[in-house]
C-alpha positions as CSV (number, residue, x, y, z in Angstrom):
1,X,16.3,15.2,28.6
2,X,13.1,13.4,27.4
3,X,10.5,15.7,28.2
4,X,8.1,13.1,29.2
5,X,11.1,11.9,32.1
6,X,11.6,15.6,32.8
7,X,7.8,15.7,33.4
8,X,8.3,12.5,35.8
9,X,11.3,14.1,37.8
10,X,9.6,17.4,38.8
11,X,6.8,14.9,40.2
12,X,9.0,12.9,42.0
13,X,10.8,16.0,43.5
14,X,7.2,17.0,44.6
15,X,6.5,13.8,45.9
16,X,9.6,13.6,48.1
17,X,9.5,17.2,49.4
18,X,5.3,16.5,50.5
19,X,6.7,13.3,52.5
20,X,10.1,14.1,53.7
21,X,9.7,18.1,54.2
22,X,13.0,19.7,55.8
23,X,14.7,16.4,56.0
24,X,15.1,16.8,52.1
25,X,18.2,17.8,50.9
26,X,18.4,17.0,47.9
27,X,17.4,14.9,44.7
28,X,19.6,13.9,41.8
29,X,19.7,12.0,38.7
30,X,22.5,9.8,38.3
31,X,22.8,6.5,36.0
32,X,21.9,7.4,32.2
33,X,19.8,10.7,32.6
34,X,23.3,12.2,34.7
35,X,25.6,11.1,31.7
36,X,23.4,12.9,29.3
37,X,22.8,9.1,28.0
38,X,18.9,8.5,27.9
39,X,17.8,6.0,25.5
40,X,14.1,6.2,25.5
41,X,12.3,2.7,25.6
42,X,15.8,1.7,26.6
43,X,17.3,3.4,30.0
44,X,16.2,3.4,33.4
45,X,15.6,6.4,35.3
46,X,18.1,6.3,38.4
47,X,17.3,8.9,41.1
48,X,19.0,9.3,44.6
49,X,17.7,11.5,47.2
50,X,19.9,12.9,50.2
51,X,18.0,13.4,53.6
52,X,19.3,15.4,56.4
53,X,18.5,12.9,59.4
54,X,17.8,9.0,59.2
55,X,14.5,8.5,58.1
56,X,11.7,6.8,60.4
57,X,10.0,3.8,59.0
58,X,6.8,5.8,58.5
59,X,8.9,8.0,55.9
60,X,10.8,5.3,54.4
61,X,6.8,3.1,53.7
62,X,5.4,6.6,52.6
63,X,8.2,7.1,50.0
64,X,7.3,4.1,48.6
65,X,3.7,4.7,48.7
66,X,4.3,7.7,46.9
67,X,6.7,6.6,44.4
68,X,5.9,3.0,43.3
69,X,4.6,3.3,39.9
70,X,1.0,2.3,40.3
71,X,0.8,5.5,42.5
72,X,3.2,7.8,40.1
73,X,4.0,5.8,36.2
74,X,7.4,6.0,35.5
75,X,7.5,6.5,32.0
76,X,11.1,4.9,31.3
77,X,11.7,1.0,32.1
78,X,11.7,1.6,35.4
79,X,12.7,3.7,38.3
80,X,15.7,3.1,40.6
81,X,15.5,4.8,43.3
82,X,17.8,5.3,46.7
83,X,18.1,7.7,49.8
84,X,20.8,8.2,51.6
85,X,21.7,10.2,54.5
86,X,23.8,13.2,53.8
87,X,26.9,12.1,56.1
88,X,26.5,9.2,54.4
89,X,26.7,10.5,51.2
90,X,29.7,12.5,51.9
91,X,31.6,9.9,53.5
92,X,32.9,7.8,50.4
93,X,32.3,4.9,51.8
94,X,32.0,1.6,50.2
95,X,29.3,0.3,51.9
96,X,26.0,0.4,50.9
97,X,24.4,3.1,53.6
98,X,21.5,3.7,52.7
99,X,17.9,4.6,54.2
100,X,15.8,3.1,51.8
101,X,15.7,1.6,48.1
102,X,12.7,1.4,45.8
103,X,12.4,-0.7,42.0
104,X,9.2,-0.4,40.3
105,X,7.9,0.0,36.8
106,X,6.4,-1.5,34.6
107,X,9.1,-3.4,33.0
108,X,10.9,-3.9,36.6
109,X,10.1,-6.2,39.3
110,X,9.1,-4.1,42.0
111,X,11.9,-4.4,45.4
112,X,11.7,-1.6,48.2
113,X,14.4,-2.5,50.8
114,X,14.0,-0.7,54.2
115,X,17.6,-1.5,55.2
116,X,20.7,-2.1,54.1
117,X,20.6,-5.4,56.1
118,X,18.4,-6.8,54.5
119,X,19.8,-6.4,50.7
120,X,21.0,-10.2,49.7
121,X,24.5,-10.6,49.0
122,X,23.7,-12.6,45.7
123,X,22.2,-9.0,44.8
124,X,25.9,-7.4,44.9
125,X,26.0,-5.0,47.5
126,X,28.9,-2.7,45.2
127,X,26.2,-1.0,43.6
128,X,25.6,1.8,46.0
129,X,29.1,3.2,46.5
130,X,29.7,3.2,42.4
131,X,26.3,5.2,41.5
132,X,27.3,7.7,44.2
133,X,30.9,7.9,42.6
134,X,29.1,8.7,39.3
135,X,27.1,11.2,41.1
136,X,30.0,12.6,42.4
137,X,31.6,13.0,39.0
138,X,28.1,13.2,37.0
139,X,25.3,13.6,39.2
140,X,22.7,16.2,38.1
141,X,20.7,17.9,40.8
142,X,16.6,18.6,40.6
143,X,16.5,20.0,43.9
144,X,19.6,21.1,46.4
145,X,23.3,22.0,46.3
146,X,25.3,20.3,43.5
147,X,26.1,16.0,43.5
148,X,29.7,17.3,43.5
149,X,29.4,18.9,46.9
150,X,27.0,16.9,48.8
151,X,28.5,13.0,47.0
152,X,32.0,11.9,48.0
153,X,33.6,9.4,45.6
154,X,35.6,6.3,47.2
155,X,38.9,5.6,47.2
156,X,41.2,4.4,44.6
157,X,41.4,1.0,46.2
158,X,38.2,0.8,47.1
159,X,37.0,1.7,43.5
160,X,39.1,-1.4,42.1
161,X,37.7,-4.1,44.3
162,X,34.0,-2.3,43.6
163,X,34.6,-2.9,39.7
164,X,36.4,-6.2,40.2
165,X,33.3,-7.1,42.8
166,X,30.9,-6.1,40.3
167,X,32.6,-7.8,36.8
168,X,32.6,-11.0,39.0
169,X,28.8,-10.8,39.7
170,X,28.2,-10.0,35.7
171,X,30.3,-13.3,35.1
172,X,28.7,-15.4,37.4
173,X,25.1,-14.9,35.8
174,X,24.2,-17.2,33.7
175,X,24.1,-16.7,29.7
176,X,23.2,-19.3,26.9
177,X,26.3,-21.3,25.3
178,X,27.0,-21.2,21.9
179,X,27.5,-18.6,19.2
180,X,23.5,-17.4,19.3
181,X,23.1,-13.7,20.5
182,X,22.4,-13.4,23.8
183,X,20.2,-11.1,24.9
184,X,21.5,-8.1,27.4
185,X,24.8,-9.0,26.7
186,X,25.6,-5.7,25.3
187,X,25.3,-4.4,28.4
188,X,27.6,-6.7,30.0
189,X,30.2,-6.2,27.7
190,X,29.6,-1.6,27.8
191,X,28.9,-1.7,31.5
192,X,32.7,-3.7,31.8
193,X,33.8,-1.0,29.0
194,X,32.3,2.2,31.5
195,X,34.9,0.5,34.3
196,X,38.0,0.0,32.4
197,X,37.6,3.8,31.4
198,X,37.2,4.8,34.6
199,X,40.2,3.0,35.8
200,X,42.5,4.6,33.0
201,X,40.9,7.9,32.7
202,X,39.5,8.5,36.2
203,X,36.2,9.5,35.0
204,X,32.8,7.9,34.4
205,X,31.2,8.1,30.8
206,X,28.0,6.3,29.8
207,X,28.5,3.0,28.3
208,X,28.5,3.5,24.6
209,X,30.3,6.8,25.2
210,X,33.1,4.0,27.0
211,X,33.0,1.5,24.8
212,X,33.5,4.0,21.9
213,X,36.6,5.1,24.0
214,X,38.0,1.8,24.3
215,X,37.7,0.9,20.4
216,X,39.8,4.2,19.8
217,X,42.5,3.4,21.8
218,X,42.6,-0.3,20.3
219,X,41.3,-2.3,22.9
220,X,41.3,-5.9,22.0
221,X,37.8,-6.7,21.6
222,X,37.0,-4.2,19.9
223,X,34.3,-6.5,17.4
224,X,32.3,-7.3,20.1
225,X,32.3,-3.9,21.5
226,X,31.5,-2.6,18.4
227,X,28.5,-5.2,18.5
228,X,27.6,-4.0,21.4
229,X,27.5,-0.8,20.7
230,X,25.2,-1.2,17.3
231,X,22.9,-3.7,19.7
232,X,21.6,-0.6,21.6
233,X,20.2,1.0,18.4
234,X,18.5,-2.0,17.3
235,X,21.6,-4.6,15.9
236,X,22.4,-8.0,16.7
237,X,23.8,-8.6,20.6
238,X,27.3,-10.7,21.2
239,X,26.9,-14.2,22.5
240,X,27.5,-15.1,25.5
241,X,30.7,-16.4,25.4
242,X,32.1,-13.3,23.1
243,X,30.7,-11.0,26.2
244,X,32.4,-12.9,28.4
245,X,35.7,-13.4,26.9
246,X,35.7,-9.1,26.6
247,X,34.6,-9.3,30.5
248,X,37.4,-11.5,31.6
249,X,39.9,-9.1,29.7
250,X,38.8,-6.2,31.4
251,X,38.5,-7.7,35.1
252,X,42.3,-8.6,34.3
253,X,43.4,-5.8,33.8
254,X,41.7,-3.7,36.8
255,X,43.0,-6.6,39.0
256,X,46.1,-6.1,38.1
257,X,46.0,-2.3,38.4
258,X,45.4,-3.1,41.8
């Protein structure tokens, strides 16, 4: 791990056990940091912490307080950060469930969302129940039991219309016609690659660890997944329409696993 993240996590454990005391289960790092995928400069840090007992709205605002970067600097993009009850957690449910969720960096708009309620459906609301899958499978803990006993993953069926829910909301954003690269499409294209393994392999990998999968076994598009791949070290992204054409292949074929 990048020592200067590691650094950051030990403070955030410290800040969540000062405001949520006993009620704190846990904290673990999911997202790139749990797949042993960090990209300096690159990666978020994705944390999720597991309380005992709904929070009150005094611990949710203090978490926040504590947390946002101008009170503790991420030193990655940004932070992504969410809490969840622990029969919650365990539940494997699809919904999104939890207490409260808090963006900030300094390359991240900052968001803190106080209940699930209130997340806008543009925003997808599939996120939750996939990061705690991949906590489940991947999740490494900083403080408390390990993610595998305390995160339950969801269903087969309702892993399928999670992925196909979230390649739909890649495809509706909008991206620039034409044949220039388009920026973050690498992303698009690895993030679609990271389902379609999980689908055939049952397991979650990081995205150029997927994508790298996928080119092995022959997939398709493999030259714009190979693009893809050489655009996180510094290459040339896809365009849009190239991303999209890989995206549409793979939201086929989970559909139809379905």
């Amino acid at each position: 791990m990048d020592t200067d993240v590691r650094r950051y996590l030990g403070d955030l454990v410290a800040v969540a056990r000062a405001v949520l005391g006993d009620n704190l289960v846990g904290t673990y790092a999911a997202g790139s940091v749990g797949l042993g995928a960090y990209q300096a400069g690159r990666s978020d840090v994705d944390v999720a912490l597991v309380c005992a007992q709904a929070l009150p709205e005094r611990a949710k605002r203090d978490l926040v307080a504590g947390l946002r970067h101008e009170a503790l600097p991420c030193p990655a993009r940004g932070l992504e950060l969410v809490a969840y009850r622990r029969s919650v957690a365990g539940a494997g449910i699809a919904e999104p469930g939890f207490e409260v969720e808090l963006n900030t960096g300094a390359r991240m708009p900052f968001r803190a969302t106080y209940d699930p309620g209130d997340r806008p459906a543009a925003d997808g609301h599939f996120w939750y129940a996939l990061d705690r899958s991949i906590l489940h499978q991947c999740g490494a803990a900083l403080l408390g039991p390990p993610a595998a006993e305390v995160f339950a993953d969801v269903t087969p069926a309702d892993l399928r219309r999670l992925l196909v829910d979230a390649l739909s909301w890649w495809l509706a954003l909008p991206t620039p016609p034409g044949d220039q690269p388009a920026a973050g499409a690498e992303d698009a294209v690895l993030g679609a690659c990271r389902s379609l393994v999980r689908v055939r392999h049952g397991r979650w990998l990081s995205k150029t660890a997927a994508g790298q999968l996928l080119l092995d076994e022959g997939h398709p598009g493999a030259p714009v997944i190979e693009r893809s791949i050489a655009a996180r070290t510094g290459g040339v992204p896809p365009s849009g329409p190239q991303a999209r054409a890989v995206q549409r292949q793979v939201l086929d074929e989970i559909s139809r696993a379905g």
